[in-house]
C-alpha positions in Angstrom: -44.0 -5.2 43.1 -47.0 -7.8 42.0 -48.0 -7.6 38.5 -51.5 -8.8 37.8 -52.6 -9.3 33.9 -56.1 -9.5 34.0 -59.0 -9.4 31.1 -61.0 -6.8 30.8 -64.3 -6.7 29.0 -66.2 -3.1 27.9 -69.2 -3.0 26.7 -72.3 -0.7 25.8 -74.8 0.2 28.5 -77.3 2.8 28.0 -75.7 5.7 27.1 -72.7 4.8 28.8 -69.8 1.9 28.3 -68.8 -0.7 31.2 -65.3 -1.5 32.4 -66.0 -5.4 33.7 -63.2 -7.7 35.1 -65.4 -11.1 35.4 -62.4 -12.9 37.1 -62.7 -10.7 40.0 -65.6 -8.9 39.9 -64.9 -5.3 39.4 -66.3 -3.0 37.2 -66.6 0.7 36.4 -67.3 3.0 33.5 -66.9 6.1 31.5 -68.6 7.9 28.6 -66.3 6.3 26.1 -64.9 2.7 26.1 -61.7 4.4 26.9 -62.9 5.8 29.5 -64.3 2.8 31.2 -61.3 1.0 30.5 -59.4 3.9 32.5 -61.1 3.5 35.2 -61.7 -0.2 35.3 -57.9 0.0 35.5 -58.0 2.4 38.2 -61.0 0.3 40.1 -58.7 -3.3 39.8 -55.8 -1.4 41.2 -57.7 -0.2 44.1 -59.1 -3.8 44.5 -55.9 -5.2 44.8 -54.7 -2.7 47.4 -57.3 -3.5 49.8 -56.6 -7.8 49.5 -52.9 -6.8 49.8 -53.4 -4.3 52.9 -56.1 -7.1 54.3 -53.2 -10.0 53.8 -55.4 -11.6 51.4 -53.9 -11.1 48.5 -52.7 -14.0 46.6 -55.8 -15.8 48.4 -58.1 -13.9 46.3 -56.1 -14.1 42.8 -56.0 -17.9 43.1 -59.5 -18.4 44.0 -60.2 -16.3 41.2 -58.4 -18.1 38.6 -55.2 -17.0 38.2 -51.2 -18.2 38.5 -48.6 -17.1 40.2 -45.5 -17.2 37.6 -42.7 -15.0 39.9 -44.1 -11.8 40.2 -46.9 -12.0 38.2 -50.2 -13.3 38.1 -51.6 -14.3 35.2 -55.0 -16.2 34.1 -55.0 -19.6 33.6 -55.3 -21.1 29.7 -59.0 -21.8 29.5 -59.5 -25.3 27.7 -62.4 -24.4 26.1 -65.1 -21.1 26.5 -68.6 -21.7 25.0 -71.5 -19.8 25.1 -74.0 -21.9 25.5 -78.2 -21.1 25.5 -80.8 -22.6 28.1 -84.3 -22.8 26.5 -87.3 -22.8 29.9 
């Protein structure tokens, strides 16, 4: 069995809190940030199920940043991670 530690992000939206995995693109959301954790958890699973049944798989994780150490994947160190402001 593949293990994938991934980072998940929640935040406020409305009345209603986001589940966000940026690394792969896959969000969901609840009425608590529990919640949309929950099923960010349950969205990512399902996710990975369909690049595993499609054979692409470990394509997709290391496109999307991450390492294969055994059998897990894990997200590469970030050097730095700024957040930077573009004034138009």
């Amino acid at each position: 069995m593949t293990k994938v530690m991934y980072k998940a992000e929640v935040f406020a939206e409305g009345d209603c809190f986001v589940g966000y995995c940026r690394e792969l693109d896959v969000s969901s959301f609840g009425d608590t940030s529990e919640d949309a954790k929950a099923s960010l958890q349950e969205a990512v699973e399902l996710f990975l199920e369909g690049c595993e049944h499609l054979g692409t798989l470990d394509d997709v994780l290391a496109e999307s940043g991450f390492d294969r150490c055994g059998d897990t994947w894990k997200l590469r160190e970030r050097i730095t991670e700024d957040r930077i402001a573009v004034l138009e």
